[in-house]
C-alpha positions in Angstrom: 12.1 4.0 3.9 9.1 2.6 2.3 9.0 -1.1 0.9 8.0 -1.6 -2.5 4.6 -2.9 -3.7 6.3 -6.6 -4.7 7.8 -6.8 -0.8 4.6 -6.1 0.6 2.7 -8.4 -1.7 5.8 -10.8 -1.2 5.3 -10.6 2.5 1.5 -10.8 2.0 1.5 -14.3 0.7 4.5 -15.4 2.9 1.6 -14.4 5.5 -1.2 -15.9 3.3 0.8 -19.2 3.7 1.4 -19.1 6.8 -2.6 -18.9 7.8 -3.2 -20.9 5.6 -2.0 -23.6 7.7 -3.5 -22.5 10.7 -7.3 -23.8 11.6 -9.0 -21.2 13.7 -11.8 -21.7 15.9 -14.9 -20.7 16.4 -15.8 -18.9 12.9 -18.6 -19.2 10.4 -16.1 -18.2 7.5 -13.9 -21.0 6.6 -10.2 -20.0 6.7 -10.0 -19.9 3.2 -13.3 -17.6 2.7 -11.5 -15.6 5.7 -8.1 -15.6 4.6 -9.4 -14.5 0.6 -10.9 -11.7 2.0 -7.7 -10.6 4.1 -5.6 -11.3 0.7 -8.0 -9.3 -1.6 -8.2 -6.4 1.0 -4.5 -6.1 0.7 -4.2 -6.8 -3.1 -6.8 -4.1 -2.9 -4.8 -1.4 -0.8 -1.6 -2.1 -2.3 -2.4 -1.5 -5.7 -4.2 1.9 -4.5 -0.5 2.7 -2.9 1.0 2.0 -6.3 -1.7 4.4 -8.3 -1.3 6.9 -5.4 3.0 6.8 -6.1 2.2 7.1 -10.0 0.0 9.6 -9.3 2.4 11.9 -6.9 5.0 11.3 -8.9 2.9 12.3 -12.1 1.8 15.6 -9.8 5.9 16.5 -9.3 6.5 16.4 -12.7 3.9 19.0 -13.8 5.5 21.3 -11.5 2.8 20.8 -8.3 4.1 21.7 -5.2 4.7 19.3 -2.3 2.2 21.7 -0.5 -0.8 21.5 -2.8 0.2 18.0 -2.8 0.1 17.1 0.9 -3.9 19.1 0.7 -4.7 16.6 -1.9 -3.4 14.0 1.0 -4.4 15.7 3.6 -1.9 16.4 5.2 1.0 18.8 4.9 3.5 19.1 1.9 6.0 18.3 4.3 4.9 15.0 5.2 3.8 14.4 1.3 7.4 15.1 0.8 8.8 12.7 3.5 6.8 9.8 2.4 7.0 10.2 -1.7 9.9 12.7 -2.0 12.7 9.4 -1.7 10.7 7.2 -3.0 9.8 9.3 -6.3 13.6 10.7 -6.8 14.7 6.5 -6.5 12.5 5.5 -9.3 
């Protein structure tokens, strides 16, 4: 089942810290320059898989099929249904 967007981000800077006190070698990006671009990649991304939920479940409710949906995805309804469906009918 899929985490929710505050375990990820949770996770994230559980991670964040966690580089954070590591010193890498042989880079010309500090670890913090390195590390803020890893964090605002996934800041990034996981607030795209929130809009991308709203939006799904916003597509549901006007009556879209999980088949037009998953072409929107690209991919098929079914799989549009196994990775929104549970998520969508738990909100």
């Amino acid at each position: 089942m899929p985490r929710s967007t505050k375990e990820i981000i949770d996770q994230a800077d559980a991670l964040a810290q966690r580089f954070e006190d590591h010193s890498p070698h042989g880079s010309n990006l500090t670890p913090a320059d390195a590390l803020g671009r890893v964090r605002r990649a996934f800041l990034g991304r996981a607030r795209a898989e929130s809009d991308l939920l709203v939006a799904v479940e916003v597509a549901r409710a006007d009556g879209q099929s999980w088949s037009a949906i998953g072409a929107m995805l690209g991919t098929s309804g079914e799989a549009a249904r196994q990775r929104y469906g549970a998520v969508i009918a738990g909100r």
